[in-house]
Backbone bond lengths (Angstrom), bond angles and torsions (degrees), N, CA, C in turn:
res aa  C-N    CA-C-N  psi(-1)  N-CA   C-N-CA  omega(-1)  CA-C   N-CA-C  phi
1 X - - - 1.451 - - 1.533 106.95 -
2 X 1.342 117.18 99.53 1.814 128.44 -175.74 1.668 85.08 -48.48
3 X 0.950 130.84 -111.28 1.291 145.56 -167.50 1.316 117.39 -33.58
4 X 2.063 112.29 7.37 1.923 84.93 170.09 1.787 100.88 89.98
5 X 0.895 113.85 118.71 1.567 131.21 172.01 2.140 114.97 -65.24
6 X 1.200 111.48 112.77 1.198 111.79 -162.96 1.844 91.56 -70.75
7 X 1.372 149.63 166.45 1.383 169.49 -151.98 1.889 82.36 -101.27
8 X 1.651 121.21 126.82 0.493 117.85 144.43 1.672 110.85 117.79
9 X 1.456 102.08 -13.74 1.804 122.88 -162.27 1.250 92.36 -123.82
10 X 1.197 105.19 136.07 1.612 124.86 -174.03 1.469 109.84 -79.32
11 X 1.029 109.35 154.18 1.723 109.64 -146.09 2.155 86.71 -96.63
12 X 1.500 106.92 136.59 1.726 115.12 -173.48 1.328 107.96 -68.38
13 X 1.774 109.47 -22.39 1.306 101.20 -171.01 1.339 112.46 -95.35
14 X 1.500 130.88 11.13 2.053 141.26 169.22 1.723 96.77 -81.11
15 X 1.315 106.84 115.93 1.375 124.94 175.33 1.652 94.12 -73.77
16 X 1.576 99.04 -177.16 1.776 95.65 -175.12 1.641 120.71 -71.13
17 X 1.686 97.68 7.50 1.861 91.77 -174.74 1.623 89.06 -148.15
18 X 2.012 98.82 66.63 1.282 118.43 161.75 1.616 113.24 42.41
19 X 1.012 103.88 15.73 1.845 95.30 179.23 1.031 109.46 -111.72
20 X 1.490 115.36 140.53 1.653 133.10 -174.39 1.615 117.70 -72.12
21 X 1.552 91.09 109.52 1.798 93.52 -167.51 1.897 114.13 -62.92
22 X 1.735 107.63 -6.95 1.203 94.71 -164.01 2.129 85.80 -126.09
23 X 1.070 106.55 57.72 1.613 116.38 163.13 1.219 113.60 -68.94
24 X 1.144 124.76 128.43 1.774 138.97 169.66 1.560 85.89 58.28
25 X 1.425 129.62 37.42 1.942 113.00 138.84 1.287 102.49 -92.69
26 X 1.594 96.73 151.64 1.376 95.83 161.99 1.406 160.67 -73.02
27 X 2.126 95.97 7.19 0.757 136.75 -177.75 1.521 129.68 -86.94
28 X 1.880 104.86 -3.78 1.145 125.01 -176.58 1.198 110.82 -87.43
29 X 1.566 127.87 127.42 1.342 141.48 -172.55 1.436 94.36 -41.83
30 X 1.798 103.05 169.21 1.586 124.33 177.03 1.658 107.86 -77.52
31 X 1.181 103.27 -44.02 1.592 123.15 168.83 1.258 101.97 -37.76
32 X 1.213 136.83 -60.05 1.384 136.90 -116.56 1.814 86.68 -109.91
33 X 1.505 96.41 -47.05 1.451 90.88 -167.27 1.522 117.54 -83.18
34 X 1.436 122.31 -12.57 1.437 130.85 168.72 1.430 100.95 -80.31
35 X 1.596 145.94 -39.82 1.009 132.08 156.46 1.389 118.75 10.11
36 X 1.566 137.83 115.78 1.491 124.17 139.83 1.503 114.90 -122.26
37 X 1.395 113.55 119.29 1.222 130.86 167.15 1.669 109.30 -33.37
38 X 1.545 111.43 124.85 1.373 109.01 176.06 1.951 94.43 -141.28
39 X 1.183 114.83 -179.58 1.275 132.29 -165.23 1.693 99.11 -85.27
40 X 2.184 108.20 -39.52 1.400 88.67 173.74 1.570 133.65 -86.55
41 X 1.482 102.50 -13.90 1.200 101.87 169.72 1.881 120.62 -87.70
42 X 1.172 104.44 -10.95 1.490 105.01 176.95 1.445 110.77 -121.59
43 X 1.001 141.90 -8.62 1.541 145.81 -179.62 1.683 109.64 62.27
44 X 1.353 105.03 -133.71 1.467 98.05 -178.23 1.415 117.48 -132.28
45 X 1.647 110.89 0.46 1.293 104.37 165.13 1.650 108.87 -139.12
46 X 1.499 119.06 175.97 1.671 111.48 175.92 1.274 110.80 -42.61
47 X 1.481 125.05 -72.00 1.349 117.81 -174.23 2.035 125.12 -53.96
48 X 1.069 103.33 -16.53 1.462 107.39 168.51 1.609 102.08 -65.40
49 X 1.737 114.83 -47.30 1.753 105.45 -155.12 1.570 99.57 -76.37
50 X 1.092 95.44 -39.20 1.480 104.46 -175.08 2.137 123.98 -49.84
51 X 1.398 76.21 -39.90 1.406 104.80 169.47 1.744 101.12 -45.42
52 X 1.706 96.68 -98.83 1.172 129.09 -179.43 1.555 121.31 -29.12
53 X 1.976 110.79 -40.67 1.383 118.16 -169.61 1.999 91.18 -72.69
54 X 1.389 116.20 -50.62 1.128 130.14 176.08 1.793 121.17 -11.41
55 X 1.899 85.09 -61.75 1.232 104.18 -168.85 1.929 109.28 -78.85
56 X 1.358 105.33 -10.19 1.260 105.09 -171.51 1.437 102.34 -91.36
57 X 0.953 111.62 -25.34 1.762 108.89 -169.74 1.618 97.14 -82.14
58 X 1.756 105.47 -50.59 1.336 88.32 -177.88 2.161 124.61 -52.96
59 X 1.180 96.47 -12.19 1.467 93.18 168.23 1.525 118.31 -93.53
């Protein structure tokens, strides 16, 4: 996404079982790859992270 993922839009690069089609390219944002999955920002199931990531961007 040239322009950065707008809050709220599902990211182009999550294949149909949420996994990032462009892992270890070098083409994968700084964001993406410093990312670490934790329990408060992702909870414990899809609809929890989704939730939660939602609410974070929108702030």
């Amino acid at each position: 996404m040239p322009n950065g993922k707008p809050a709220g839009v599902r990211c182009i690069q999550l294949d149909e079982n949420n996994l990032c089609k462009i892992f270890g390219q070098p083409d994968r944002p700084k964001v993406c790859a410093e990312f670490t999955a934790e329990a408060e920002f992702c909870g414990t199931t899809n609809q929890q992270a989704i939730q939660i990531l939602t609410e974070l961007e929108q702030a």
